[in-house]
C-alpha positions in Angstrom: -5.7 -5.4 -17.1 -9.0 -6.8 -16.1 -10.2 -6.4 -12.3 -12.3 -9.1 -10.9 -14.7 -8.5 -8.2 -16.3 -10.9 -6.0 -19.9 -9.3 -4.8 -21.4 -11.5 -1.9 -24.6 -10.0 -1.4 -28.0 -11.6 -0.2 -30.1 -8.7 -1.8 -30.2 -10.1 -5.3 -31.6 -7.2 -6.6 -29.2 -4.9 -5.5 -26.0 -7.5 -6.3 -27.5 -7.3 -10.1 -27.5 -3.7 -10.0 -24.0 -3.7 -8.5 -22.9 -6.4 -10.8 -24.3 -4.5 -13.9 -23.0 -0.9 -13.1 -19.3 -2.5 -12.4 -19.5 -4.6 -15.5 -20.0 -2.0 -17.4 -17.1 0.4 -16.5 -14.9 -3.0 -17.7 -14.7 -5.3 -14.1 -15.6 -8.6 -14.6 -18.1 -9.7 -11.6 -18.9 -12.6 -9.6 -21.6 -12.9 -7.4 -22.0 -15.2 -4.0 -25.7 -15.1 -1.9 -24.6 -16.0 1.2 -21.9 -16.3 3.8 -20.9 -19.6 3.1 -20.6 -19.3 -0.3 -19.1 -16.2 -0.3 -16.2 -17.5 2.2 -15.4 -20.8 0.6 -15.3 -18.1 -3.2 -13.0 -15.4 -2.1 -10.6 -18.3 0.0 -10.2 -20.3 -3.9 -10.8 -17.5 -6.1 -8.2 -14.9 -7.3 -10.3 -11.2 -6.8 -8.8 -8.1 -7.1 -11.5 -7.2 -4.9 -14.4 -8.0 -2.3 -17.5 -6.6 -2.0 -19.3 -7.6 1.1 -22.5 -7.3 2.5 -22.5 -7.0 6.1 -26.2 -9.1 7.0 -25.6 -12.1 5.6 -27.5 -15.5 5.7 -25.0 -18.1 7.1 -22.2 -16.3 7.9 -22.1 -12.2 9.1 -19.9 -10.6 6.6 -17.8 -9.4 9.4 -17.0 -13.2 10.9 -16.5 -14.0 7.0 -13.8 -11.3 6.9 -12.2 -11.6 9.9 -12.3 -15.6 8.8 -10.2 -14.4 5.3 -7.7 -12.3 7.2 -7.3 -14.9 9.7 -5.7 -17.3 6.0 -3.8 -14.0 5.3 -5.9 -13.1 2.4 -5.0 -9.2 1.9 -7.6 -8.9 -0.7 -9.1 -5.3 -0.2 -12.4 -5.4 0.8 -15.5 -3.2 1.1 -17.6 -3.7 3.5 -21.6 -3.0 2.6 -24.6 -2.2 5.8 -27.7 -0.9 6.5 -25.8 -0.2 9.9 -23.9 3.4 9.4 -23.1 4.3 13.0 -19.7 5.3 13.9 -19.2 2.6 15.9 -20.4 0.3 13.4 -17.8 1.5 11.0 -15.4 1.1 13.3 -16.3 -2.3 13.6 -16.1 -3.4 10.2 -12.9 -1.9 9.8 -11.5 -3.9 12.8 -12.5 -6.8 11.1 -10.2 -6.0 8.3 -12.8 -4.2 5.8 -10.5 -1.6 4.1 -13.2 0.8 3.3 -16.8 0.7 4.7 -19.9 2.4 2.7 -23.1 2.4 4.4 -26.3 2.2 2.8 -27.6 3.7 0.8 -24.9 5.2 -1.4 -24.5 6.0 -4.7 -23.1 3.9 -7.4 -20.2 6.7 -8.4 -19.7 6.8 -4.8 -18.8 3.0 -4.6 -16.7 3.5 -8.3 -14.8 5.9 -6.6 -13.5 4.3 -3.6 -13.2 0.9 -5.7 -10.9 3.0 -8.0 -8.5 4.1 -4.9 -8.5 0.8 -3.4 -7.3 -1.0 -6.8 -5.2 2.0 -7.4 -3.7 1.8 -3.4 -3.4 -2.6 -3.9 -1.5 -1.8 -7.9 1.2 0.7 -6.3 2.0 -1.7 -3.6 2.0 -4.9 -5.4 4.6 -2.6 -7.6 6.6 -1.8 -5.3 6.6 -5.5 -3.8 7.7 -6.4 -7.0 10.6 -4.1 -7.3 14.0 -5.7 -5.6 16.3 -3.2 -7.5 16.7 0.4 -7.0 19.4 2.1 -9.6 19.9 5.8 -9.4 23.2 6.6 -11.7 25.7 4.2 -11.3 24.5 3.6 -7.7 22.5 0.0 -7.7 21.0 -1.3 -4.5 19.5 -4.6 -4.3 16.7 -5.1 -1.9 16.7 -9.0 -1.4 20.1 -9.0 -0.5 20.4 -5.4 1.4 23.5 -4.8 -1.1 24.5 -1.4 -2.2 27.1 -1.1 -5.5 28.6 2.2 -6.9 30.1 2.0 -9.9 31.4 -1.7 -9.3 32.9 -0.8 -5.6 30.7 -2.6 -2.8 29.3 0.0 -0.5 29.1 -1.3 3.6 26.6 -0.2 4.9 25.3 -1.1 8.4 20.8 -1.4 8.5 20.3 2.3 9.5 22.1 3.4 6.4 20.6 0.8 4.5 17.3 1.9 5.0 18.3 5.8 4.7 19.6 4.9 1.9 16.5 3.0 0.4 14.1 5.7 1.6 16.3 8.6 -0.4 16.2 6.4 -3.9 12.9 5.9 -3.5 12.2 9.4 -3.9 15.2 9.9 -6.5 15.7 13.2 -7.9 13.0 14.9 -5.0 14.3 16.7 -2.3 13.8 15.1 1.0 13.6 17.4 4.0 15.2 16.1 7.7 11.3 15.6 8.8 10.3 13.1 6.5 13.6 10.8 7.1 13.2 11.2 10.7 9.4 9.8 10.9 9.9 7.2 7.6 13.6 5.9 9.1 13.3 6.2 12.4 9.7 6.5 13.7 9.6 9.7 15.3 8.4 13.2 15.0 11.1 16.4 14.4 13.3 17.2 16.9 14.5 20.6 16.6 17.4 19.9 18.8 19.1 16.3 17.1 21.3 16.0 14.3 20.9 12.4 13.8 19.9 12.7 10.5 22.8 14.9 9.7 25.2 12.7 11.6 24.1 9.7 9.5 23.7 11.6 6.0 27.4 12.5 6.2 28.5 8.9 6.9 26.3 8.0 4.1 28.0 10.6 2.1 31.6 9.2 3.0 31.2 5.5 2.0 29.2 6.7 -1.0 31.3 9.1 -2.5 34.7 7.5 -1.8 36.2 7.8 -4.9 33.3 8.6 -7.0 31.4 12.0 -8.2 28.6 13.2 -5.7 25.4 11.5 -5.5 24.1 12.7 -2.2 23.3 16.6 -2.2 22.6 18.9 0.4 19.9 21.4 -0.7 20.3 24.6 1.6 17.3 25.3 3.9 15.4 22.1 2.9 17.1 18.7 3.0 19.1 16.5 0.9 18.7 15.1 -2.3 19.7 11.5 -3.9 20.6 12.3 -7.8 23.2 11.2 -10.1 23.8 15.0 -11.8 24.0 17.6 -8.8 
């Protein structure tokens, strides 16, 4: 697949140079002069990605950003200045810039974090896309917060549900009591609680009612999800 990348830069020297160096590693490019331009482009265009200039004639590249985000665009964005304080960075990530290069830089710099961004946006438009989870005979539906095992409806009330989700997610890995506790409910390891154990085996119960076990405890590490033991 193609990437397209809108470029709204008022240098045109350095918006050809861009343009030239990103059309040649495959991207197909479009380039805007101004702030205007540039805001009324990304708002009707379909980009994988923005590159902005910060100085801009018209409109500041932070106002158009903020502007964009403001629609609920969630485009990722790079943000491009002459300005390379901290604070300034700071700044343009507040405004919704997801990455922020100050200038000068150099081009396989800019390839590089262009590369994670499109990488970062791929995996979660992926995982947007998945509403099904099925690890054995264990099918989960996301839309509908429905759990199956081999045809028998599994209850489950939203903690589970989400316990559940996280441990198919990560199929087949083991999954240690520290990672459920800050990815299901938000906090950091408590030596002292056994919530996680308390809701694994209640898990484990409506899971494995009549059926072979799914849910394994691996000694001195965690618990894995996995239809073969």
């Amino acid at each position: 697949m193609t990437h397209q990348i809108l470029i709204v830069e008022d240098d045109a020297a350095a918006a050809e140079l861009i343009a030239k160096g990103l059309g040649e590693a495959g991207f197909e490019i479009e380039i805007c002069a101004d702030g205007p331009a540039g805001l009324a482009r990304a708002g009707q265009g379909r980009f994988d990605l923005w590159i902005f200039d910060r100085m801009l004639p018209g409109i500041d590249g932070l106002a158009m950003l903020d502007a964009l985000r403001r629609q609920g665009l969630r485009t990722p964005a790079i943000m491009l200045s002459a300005l390379g304080t901290v604070d300034d960075k700071v700044g343009g990530l507040a405004a919704g810039a997801d990455d922020y290069l100050a200038k000068p830089f150099s081009f396989a710099e800019l390839r590089a974090r262009i590369a994670a961004l499109l990488r970062r946006a791929d995996h979660a438009e992926s995982d947007a896309k998945a509403t099904r989870i099925i690890v054995g005979d264990l099918d989960i539906d996301l839309l509908s917060r429905t759990v199956v095992r081999a045809g028998r409806p599994v209850p489950l009330v939203a903690r589970e549900f989400h316990l559940l989700e996280y441990l198919a997610r990560h199929a087949g890995e083991v999954v240690t009591r520290t990672m459920m506790l800050e990815h299901v409910w938000n906090c950091r390891f408590d030596p002292g609680s056994n919530v996680v154990d308390v809701h694994i085996g209640r898990l484990r119960r409506k899971l494995e009612e009549s059926e072979p076990p799914i849910l394994h405890t691996v000694r001195g590490a965690g618990y894995r999800l996995a239809a073969q033991g």
